[in-house]
C-alpha positions in Angstrom: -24.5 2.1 17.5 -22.9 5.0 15.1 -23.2 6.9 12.8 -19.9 6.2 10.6 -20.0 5.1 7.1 -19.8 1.8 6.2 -18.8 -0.3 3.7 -22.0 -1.1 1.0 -23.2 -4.5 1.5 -23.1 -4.9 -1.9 -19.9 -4.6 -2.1 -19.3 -7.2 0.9 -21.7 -9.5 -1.8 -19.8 -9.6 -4.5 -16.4 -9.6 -2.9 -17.3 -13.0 -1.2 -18.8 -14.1 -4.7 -15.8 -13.7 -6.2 -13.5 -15.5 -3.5 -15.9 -18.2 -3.8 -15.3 -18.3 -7.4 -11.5 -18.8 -6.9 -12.2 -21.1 -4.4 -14.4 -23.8 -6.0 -11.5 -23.5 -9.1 -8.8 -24.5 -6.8 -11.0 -27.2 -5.5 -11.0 -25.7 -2.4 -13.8 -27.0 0.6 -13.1 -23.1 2.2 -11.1 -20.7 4.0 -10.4 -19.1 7.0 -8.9 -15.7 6.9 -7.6 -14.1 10.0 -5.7 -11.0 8.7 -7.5 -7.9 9.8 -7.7 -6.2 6.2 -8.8 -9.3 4.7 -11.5 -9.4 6.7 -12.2 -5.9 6.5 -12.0 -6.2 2.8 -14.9 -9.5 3.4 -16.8 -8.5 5.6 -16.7 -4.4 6.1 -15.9 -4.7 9.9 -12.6 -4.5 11.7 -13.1 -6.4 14.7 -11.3 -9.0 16.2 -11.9 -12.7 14.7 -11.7 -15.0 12.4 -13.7 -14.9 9.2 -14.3 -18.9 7.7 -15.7 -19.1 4.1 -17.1 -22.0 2.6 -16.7 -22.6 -1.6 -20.4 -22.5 -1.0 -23.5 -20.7 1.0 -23.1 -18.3 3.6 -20.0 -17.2 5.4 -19.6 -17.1 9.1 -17.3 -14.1 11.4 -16.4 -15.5 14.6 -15.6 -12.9 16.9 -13.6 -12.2 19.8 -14.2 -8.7 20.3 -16.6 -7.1 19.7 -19.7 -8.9 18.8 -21.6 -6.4 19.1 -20.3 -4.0 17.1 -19.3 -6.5 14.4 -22.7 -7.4 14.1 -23.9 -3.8 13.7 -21.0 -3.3 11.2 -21.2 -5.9 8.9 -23.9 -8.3 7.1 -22.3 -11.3 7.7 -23.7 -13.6 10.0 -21.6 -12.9 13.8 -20.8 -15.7 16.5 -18.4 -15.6 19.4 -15.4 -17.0 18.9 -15.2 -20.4 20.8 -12.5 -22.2 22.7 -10.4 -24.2 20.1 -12.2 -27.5 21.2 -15.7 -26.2 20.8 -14.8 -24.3 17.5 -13.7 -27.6 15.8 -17.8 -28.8 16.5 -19.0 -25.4 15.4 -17.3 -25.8 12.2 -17.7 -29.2 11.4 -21.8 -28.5 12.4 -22.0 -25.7 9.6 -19.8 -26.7 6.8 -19.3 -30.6 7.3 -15.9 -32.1 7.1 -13.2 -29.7 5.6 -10.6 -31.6 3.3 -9.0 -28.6 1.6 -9.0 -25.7 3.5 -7.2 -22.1 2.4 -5.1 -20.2 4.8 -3.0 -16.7 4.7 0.3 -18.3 4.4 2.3 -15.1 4.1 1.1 -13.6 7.1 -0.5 -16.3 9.7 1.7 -16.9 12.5 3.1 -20.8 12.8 1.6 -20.6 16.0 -1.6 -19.7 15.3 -1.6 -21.6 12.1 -0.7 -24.9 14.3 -3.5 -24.2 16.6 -6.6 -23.5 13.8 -5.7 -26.5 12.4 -6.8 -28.3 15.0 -10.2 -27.0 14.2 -9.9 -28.6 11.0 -8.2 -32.4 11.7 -8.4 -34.1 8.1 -7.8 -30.9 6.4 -5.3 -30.4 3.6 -3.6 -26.6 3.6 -3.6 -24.6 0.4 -2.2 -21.1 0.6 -4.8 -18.3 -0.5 -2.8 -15.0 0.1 -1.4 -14.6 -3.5 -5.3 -15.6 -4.3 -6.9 -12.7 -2.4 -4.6 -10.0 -2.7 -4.8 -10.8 -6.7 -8.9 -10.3 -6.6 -7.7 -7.0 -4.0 -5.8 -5.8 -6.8 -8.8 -5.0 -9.2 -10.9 -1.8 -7.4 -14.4 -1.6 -8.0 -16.2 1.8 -8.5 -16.5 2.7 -4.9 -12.5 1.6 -3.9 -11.7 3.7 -6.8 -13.8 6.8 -5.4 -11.9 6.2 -2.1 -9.0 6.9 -3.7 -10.2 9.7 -5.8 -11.2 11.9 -2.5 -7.6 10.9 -1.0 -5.6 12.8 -3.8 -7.7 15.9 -3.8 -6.3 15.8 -0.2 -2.9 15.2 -0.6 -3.1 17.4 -4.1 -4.4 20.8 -1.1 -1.3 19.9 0.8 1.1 20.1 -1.7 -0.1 23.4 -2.9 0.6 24.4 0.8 3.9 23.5 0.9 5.7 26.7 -0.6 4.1 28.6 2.6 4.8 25.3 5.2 8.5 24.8 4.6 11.2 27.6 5.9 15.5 27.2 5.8 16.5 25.4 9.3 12.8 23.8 9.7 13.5 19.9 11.0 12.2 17.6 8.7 10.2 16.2 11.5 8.7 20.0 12.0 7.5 19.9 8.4 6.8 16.1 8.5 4.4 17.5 11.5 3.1 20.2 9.4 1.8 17.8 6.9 0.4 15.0 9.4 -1.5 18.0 11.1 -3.2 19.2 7.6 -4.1 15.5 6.6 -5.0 14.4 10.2 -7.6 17.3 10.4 -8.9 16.1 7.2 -9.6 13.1 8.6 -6.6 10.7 7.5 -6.0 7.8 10.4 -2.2 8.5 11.0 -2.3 4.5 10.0 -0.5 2.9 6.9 -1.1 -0.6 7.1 1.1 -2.7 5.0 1.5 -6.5 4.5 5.0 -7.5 4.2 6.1 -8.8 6.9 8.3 -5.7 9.8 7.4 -3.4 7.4 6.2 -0.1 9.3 5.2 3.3 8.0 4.4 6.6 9.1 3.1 9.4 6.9 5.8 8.7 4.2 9.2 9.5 3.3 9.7 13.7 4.5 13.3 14.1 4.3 15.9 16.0 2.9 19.4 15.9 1.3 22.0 13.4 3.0 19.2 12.4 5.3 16.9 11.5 2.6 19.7 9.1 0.9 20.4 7.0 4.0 19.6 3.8 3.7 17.3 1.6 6.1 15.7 -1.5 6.5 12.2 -0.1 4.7 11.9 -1.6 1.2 11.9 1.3 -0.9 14.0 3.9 -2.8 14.9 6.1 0.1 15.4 5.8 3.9 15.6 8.8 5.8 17.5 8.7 9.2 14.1 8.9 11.7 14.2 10.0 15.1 16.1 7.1 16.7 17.9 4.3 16.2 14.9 2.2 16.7 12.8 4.4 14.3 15.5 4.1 11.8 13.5 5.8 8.7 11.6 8.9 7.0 12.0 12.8 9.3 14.5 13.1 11.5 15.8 16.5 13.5 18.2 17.0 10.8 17.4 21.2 9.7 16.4 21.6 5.9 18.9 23.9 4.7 19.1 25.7 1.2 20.0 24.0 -2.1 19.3 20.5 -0.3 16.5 18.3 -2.3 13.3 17.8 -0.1 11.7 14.6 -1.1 7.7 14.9 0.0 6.8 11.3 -0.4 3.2 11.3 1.7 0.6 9.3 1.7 -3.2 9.8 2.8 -6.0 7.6 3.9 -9.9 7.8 3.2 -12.2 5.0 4.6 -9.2 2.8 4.6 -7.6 3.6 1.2 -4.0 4.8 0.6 -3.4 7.2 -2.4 0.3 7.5 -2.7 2.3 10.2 -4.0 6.0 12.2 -4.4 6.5 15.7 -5.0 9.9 17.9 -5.1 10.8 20.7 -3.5 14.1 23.0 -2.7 15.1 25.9 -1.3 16.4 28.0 -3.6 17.7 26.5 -6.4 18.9 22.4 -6.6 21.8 21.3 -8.3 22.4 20.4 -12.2 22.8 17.0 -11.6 19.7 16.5 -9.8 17.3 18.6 -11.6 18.5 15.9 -14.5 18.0 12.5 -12.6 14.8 14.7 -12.0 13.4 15.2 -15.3 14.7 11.7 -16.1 12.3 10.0 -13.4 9.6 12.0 -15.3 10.6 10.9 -18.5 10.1 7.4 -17.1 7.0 7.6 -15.7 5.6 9.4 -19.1 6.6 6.0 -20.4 5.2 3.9 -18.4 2.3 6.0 -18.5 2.1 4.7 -22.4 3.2 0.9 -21.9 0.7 0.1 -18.9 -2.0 -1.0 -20.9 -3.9 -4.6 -19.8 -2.0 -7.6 -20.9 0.9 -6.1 -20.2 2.9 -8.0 -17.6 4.1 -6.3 -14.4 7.9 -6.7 -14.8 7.8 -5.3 -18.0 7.3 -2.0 -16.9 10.3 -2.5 -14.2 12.8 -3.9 -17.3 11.4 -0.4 -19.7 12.4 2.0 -16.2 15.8 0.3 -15.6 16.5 0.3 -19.5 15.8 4.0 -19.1 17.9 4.9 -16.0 21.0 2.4 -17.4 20.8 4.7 -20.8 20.5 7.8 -18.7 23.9 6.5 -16.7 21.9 6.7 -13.7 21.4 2.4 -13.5 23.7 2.5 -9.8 21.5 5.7 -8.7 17.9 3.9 -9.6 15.7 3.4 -6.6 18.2 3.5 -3.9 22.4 3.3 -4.8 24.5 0.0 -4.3 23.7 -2.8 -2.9 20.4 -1.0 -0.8 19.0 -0.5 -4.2 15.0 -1.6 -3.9 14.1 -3.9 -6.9 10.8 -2.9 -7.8 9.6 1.0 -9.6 5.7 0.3 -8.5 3.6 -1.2 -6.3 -0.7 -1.8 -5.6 -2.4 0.3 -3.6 -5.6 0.1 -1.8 -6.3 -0.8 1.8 -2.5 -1.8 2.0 0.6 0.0 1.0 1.9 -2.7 -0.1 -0.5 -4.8 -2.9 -0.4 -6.4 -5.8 0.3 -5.5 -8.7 4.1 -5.7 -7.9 6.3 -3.8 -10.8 9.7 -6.1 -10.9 11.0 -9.1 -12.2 9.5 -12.3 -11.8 6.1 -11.2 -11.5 4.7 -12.1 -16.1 1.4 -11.9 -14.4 -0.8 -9.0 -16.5 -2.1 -5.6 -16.0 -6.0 -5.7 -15.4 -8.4 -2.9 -15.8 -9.4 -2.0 -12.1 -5.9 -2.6 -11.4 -4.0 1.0 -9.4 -0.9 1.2 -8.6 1.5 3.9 -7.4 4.3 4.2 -10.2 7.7 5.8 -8.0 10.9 6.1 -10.2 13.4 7.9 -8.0 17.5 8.2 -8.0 19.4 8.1 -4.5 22.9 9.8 -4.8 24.9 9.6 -1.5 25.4 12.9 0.7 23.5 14.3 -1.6 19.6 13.1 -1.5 16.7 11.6 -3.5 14.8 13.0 -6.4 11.9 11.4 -8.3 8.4 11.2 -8.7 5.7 8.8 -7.8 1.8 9.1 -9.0 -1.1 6.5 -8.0 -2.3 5.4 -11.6 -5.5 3.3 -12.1 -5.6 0.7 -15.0 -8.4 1.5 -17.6 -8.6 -0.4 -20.9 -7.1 2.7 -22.6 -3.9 2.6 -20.5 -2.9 4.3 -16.7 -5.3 7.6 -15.8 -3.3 9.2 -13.5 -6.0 9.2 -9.4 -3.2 12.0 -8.3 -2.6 15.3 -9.9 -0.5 18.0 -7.8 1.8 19.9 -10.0 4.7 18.0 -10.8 7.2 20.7 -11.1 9.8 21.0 -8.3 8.7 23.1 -5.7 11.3 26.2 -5.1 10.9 27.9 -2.4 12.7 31.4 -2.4 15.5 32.4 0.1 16.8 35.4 1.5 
């Protein structure tokens, strides 16, 4: 049907293994997922259905559209999805009587939820998300060669950015300029992320006030967007000299997000932000030497916000005031948004396998964002950095 690459049935094997694991320990009967990356991540096809796995024996994808190519795309066995009625028989025909099934709470509509259900009359819910997205978390070799490939990409733009950027540019101009060089590479344009009206396009490219705006997008900086109802990351504001340009961009190969933050300037950037600058680095050398396995993810957040309150730059940490976002990392993989999760409340540990995208940045009013952020993967010798552009701020000489 095509000729695209797809997703090693061996990896589609032992992913299902693994779920099945978890499910037979929390006693489940099955689950049915309905979330398009879980199923991606299950199956190694994108189309339209609902994917039901028993704690035992062989999955079923019951499509709406399209069969046809889901069936060319992905191992699994394929059926057409049935009316609601007819689908409560199907199931009950494979995999007997369900009594504990697993759903997606954190994402599954109450609507939907209500009317799958029905497929499943004496079954007992049992929320799976945390479940899944925990066995997300840990790459395998070919997730973490995914990656890999993403920030070589990223790394060529970056080292294009001294010739992209000029004094008056828009933000969205260069914003443009980036999305062209990473689109031609063959990034999607598409950031998917999991928590719930949380959007993204590209990144954060913005520049001084701009930058330091906040917005509903739970992360360090805002950005004022092009509208009112695109209320984040390039706007039309110009870039003008002096101004701190934060070039926080992500890229996408065969689904996976690499994420990174580089600095640049025109001309030269003020005292006070070249320190909160080389403070941010100082924090992510150090979490670069406490992100070993068994560590717990909020550690790492309570060592960064020890830092930046010793630094006297605790009101300035990722975002200022009451916008401030309480977190310093986050998983990446097929979402922008995984586990692990780098804040409080969160004692679960590091894993090897584990990657996440380490971001400590300061937000000072009128003035704009500075920080860092590298995608780190989780060996049993510590965090090897997957990106590697320079991480000296960019200046750009003016005239």
């Amino acid at each position: 049907m095509h000729n695209l690459a797809r997703l090693p049935e061996k990896e589609v094997e032992e992913r299902i293994a693994i779920f099945q694991n978890t499910l037979q320990k929390n006693a489940l009967d099955g689950a049915l997922l309905t979330q398009n990356i879980d199923i991606y991540y299950l199956t190694g096809t994108l189309q339209n259905g609902v994917l039901f796995i028993p704690c035992t024996g062989a999955p079923c994808f019951f499509v709406r559209k399209s069969v046809k190519r889901a069936a060319f795309e992905t191992s699994l066995e394929v059926q057409p999805l049935q009316k609601s009625k007819r689908m409560a028989e199907v199931l009950k025909e494979k995999y007997g009587v369900i009594h504990h099934l697993g759903l997606e709470k954190d994402v599954l509509p109450m609507g939907l939820a209500e009317r799958y259900m029905k497929w499943f009359p004496q079954a007992k819910v049992v929320d799976v998300a945390f479940m899944l997205r925990l066995q997300r978390a840990v790459k395998s070799p070919y997730e973490i060669r995914q990656l890999q490939q993403a920030a070589k990409r990223v790394n060529e733009v970056v080292i294009s950015i001294p010739h992209i950027i000029q004094e008056n540019m828009t933000e969205l101009e260069l914003s443009a300029k980036i999305e062209y060089a990473l689109r031609v590479q063959g990034n999607t344009g598409l950031f998917r992320m999991r928590g719930y009206n949380q959007e993204l396009v590209l990144g954060m490219v913005s520049s001084g006030y701009a930058a330091a705006t906040p917005t509903y997008f739970d992360g360090p900086a805002g950005g004022l967007g092009v509208s009112i109802v695109n209320p984040q990351s390039a706007s039309m504001k110009p870039i003008k000299r002096g101004e701190p340009i934060l070039i926080d961009i992500s890229t996408v190969v065969e689904g996976y997000i690499i994420d990174q933050t580089r600095m640049a300037v025109l001309g030269e950037l003020d005292s006070e932000l070249v320190v909160a600058y080389e403070e941010a680095k100082k924090i992510i050398r150090e979490m670069e030497q406490c992100g070993k396995p068994g560590v717990s993810w909020q550690t790492l957040y309570q060592k960064a916000l020890a830092m930046a309150e010793k630094a006297g730059l605790k009101e300035h940490f990722m975002g200022f005031g009451d916008d401030q976002a309480k977190f310093v990392g986050h998983g990446v993989g097929l979402e922008l948004d995984e586990l692990p999760i780098l804040a409080n409340g969160f004692d679960q540990p590091l894993e090897v396998g584990m990657v996440i995208a380490i971001e400590p940045k300061f937000t000072f009013p009128d003035q704009g964002v500075v920080g860092i952020e590298n995608t780190y993967l989780v060996t049993e010798n510590g965090l090897e950095s997957l990106t590697f552009a320079n991480e000296d701020i960019i200046h750009i000489p003016v005239v």
